[in-house]
C-alpha positions in Angstrom: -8.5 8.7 -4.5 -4.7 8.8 -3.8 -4.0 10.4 -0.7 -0.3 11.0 -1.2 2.9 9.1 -2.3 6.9 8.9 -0.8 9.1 8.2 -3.4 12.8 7.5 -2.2 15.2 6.3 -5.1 13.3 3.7 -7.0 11.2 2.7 -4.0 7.3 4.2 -4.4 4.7 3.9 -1.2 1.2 4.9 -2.3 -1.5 5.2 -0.4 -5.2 5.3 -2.1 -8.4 5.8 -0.4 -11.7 4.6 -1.1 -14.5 6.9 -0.2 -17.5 4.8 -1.0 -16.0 1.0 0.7 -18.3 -1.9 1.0 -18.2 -3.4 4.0 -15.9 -6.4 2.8 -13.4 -4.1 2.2 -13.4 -3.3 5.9 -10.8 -5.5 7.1 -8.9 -5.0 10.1 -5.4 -2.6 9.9 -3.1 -5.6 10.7 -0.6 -4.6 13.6 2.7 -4.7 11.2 2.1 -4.6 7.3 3.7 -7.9 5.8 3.4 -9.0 2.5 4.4 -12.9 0.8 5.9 -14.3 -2.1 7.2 -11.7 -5.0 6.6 -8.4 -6.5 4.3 -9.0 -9.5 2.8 -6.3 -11.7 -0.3 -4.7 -11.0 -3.5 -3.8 -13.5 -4.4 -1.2 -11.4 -2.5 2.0 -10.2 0.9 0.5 -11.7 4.4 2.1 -12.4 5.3 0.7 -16.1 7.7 -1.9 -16.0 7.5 -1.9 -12.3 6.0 -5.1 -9.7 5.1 -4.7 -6.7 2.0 -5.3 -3.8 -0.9 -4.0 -3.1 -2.8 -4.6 0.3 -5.9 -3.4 1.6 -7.0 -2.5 5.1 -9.4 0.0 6.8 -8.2 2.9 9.3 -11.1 4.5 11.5 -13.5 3.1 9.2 -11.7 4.4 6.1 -11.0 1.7 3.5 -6.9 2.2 2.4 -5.0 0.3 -0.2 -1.3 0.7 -0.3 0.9 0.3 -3.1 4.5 -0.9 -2.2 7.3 -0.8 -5.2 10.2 -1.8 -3.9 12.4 -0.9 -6.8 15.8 -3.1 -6.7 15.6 -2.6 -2.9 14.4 -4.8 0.3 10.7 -4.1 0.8 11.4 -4.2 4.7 11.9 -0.4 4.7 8.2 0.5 2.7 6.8 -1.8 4.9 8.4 0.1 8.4 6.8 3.8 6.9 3.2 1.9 5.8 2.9 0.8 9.7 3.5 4.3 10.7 0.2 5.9 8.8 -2.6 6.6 10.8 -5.8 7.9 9.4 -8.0 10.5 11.8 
């Protein structure tokens, strides 16, 4: 279930909820967000013509993915918001 979305320019940070998680998708919220290599596209919860990353982490026992799309821009600055979320 998507829990909301910032768009700024071409950049796009979605954040997804699962409300039924298995316990393997219960991994730790990492202190800072980091993702490697390059933007590739996504099967699921895309933006046409768009790459991007997806990571997965759990908040409070909430199960989150996030969805970063840079756009033409550094993915530094999707990154900095993402580590500011906190679930309640």
């Amino acid at each position: 279930m998507e829990r909301f979305s910032l768009i700024r320019g071409r950049q796009v940070l979605m954040i997804q909820e699962r409300l039924d998680p298995v316990r393997a998708e219960l991994s730790g919220r990492p202190a800072r967000f980091n993702v490697q290599g390059k933007p590739s596209p996504m099967e699921c919860c895309s933006i046409p013509g768009r790459s991007g990353w997806s990571l997965q982490f759990s908040d409070h026992g909430r199960a989150f993915y996030a969805y970063l799309f840079p756009g033409n821009s550094a993915v530094r600055p999707l990154l900095r918001l993402l580590d500011t979320f906190r679930a309640t």
